[in-house]
DRENTORKOL-3810 file (N, C-alpha, C; in nm, 4 decimals):
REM DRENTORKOL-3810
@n.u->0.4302; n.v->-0.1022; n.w->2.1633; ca.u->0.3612; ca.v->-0.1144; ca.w->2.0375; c.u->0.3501; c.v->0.0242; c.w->1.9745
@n.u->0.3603; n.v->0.0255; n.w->1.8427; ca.u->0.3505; ca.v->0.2144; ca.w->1.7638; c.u->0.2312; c.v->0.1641; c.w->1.7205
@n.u->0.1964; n.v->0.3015; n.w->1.6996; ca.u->0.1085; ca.v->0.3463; ca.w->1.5613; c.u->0.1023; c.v->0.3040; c.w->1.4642
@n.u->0.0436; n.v->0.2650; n.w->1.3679; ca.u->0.0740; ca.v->0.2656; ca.w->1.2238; c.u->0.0236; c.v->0.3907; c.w->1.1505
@n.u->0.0708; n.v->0.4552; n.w->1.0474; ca.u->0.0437; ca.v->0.5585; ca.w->1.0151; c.u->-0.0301; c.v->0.5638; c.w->0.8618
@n.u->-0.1107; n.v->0.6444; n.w->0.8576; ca.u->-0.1139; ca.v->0.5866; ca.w->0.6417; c.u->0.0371; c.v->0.6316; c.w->0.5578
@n.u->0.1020; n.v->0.7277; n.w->0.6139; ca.u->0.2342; ca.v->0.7599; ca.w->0.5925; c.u->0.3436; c.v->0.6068; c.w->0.5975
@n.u->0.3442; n.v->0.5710; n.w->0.7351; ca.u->0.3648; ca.v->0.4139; ca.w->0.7113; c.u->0.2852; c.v->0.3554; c.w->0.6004
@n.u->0.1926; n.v->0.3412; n.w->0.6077; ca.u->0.1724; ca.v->0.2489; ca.w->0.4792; c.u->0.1763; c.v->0.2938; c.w->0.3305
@n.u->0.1952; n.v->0.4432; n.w->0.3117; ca.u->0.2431; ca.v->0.4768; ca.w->0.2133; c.u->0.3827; c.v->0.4545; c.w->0.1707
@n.u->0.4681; n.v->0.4505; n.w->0.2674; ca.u->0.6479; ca.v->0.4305; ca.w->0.2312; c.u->0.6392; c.v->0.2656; c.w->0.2134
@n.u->0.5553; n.v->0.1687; n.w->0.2707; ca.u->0.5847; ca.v->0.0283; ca.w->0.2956; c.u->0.5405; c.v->0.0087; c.w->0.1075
@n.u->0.4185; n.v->0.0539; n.w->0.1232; ca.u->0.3423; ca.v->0.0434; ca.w->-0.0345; c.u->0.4931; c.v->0.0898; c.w->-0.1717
@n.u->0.5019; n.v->0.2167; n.w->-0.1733; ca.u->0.6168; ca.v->0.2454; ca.w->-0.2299; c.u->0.7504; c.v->0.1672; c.w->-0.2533
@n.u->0.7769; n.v->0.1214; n.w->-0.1150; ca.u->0.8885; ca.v->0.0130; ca.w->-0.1154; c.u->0.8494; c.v->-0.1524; c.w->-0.1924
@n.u->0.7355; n.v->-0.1483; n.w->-0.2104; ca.u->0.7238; ca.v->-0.3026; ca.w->-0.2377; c.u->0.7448; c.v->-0.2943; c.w->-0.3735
@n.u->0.6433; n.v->-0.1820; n.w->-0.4387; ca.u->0.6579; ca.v->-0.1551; ca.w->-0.5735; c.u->0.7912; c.v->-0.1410; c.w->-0.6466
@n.u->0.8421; n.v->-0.0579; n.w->-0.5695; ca.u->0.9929; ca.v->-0.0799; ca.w->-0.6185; c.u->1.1122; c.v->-0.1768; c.w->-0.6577
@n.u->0.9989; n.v->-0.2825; n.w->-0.5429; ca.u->1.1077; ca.v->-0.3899; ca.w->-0.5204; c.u->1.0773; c.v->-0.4971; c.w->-0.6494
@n.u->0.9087; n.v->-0.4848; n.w->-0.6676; ca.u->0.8278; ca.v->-0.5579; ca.w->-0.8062; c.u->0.8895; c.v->-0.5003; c.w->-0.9145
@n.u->0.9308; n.v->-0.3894; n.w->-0.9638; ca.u->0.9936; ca.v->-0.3212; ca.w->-1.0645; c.u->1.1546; c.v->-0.3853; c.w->-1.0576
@n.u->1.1875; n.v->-0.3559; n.w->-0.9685; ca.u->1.3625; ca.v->-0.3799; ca.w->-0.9583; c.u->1.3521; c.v->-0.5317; c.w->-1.0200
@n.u->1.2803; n.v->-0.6030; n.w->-0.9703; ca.u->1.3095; ca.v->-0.7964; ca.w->-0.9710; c.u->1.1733; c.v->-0.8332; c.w->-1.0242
@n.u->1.1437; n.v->-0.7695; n.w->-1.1268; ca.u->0.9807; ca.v->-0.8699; ca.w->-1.2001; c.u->0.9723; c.v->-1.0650; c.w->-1.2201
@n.u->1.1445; n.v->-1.0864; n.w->-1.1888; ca.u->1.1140; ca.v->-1.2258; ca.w->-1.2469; c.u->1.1102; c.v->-1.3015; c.w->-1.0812
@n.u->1.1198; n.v->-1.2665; n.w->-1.0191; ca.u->1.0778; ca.v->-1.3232; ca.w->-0.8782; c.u->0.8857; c.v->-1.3310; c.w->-0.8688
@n.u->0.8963; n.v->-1.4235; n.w->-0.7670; ca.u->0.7092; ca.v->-1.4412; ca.w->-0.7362; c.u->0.7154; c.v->-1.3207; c.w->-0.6006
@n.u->0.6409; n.v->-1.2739; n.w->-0.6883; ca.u->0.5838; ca.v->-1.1252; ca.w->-0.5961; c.u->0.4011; c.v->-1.2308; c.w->-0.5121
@n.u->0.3790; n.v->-1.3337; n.w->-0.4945; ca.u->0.2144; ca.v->-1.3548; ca.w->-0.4891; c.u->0.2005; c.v->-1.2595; c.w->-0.3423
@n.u->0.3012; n.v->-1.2706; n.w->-0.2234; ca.u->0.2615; ca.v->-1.2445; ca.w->-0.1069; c.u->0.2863; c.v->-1.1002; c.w->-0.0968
@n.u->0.3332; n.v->-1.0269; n.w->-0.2155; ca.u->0.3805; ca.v->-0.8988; ca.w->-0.1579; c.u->0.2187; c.v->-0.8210; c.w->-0.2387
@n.u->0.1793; n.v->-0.8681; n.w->-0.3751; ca.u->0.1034; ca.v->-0.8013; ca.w->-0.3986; c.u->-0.0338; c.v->-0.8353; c.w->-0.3215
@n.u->-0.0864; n.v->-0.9514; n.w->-0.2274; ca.u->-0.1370; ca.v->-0.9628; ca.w->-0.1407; c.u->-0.1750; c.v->-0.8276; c.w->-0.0538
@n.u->-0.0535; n.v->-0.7891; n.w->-0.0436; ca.u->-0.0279; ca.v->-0.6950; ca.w->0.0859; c.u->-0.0336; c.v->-0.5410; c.w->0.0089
@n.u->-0.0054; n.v->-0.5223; n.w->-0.0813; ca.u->-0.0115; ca.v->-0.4386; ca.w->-0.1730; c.u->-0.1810; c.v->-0.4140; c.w->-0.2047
@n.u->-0.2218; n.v->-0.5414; n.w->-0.2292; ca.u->-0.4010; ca.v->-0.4815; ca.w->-0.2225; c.u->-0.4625; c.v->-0.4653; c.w->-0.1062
@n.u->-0.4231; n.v->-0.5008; n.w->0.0155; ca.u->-0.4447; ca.v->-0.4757; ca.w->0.1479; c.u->-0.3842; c.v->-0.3312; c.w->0.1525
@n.u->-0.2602; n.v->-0.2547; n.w->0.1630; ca.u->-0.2667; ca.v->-0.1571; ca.w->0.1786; c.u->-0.3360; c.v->-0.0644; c.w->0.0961
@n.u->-0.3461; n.v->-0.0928; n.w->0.0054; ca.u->-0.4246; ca.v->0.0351; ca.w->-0.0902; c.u->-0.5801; c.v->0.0499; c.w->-0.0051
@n.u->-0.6103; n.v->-0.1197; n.w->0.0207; ca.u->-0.7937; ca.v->-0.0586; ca.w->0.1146; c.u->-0.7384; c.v->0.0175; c.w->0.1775
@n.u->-0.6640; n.v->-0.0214; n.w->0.3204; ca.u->-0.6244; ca.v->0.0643; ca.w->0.4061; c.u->-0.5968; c.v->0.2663; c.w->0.3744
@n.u->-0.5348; n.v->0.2549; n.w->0.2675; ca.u->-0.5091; ca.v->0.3773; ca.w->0.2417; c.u->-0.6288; c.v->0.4808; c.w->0.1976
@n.u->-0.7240; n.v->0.3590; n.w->0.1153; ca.u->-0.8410; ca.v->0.4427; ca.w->0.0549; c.u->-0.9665; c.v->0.4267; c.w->0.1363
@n.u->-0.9329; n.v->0.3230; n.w->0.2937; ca.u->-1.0497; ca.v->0.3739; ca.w->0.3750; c.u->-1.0012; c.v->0.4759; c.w->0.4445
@n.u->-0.8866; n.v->0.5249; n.w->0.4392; ca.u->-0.8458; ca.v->0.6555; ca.w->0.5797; c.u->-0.8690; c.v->0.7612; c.w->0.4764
@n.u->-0.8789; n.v->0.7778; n.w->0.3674; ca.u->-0.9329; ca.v->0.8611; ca.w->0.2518; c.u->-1.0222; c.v->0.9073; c.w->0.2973
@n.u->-1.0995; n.v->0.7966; n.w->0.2410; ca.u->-1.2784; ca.v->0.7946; ca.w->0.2529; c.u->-1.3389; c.v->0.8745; c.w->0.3889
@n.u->-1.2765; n.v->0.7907; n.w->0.5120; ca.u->-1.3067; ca.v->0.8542; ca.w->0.6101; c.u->-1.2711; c.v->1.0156; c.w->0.6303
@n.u->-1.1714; n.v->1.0237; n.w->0.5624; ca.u->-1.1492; ca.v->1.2165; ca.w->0.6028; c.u->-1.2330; c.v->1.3020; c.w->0.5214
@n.u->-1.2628; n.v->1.1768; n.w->0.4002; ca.u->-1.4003; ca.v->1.2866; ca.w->0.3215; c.u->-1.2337; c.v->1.3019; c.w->0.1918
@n.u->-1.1053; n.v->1.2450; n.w->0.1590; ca.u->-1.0440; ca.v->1.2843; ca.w->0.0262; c.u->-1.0297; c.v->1.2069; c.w->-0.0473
@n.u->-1.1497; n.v->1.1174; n.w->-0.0695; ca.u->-1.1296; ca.v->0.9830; ca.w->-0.1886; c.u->-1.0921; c.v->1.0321; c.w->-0.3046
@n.u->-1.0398; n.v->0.9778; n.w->-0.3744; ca.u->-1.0581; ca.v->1.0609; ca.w->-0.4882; c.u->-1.1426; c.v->0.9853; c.w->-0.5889
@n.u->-1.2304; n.v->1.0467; n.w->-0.6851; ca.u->-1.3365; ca.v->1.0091; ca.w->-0.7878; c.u->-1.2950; c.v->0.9553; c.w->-0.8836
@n.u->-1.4007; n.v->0.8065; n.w->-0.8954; ca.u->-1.3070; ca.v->0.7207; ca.w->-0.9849; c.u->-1.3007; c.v->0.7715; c.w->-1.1325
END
């Protein structure tokens, strides 16, 4: 089993977006699912180091 990294979930995040841009006329429902799941993820490992950034 690995790690997951926020680096991982920064390239996975990046890749999805890309993929929503490349093909807008496809149903994105399960990717942006996962897309608002990683962003918590990303902005609780933020939070926790103390680098949220101010809304």
């Amino acid at each position: 089993m690995q790690i997951v990294t926020e680096g991982d979930r920064r390239k996975e995040l990046t890749v999805l977006l890309d993929q929503i841009q490349a093909h807008p006329e496809r149903d994105w429902t399960n990717a942006r699912r996962r897309i608002a799941t990683l962003n918590k993820l990303i902005g609780n490992a933020r939070a926790s180091r103390g680098t949220a950034r101010p809304h």
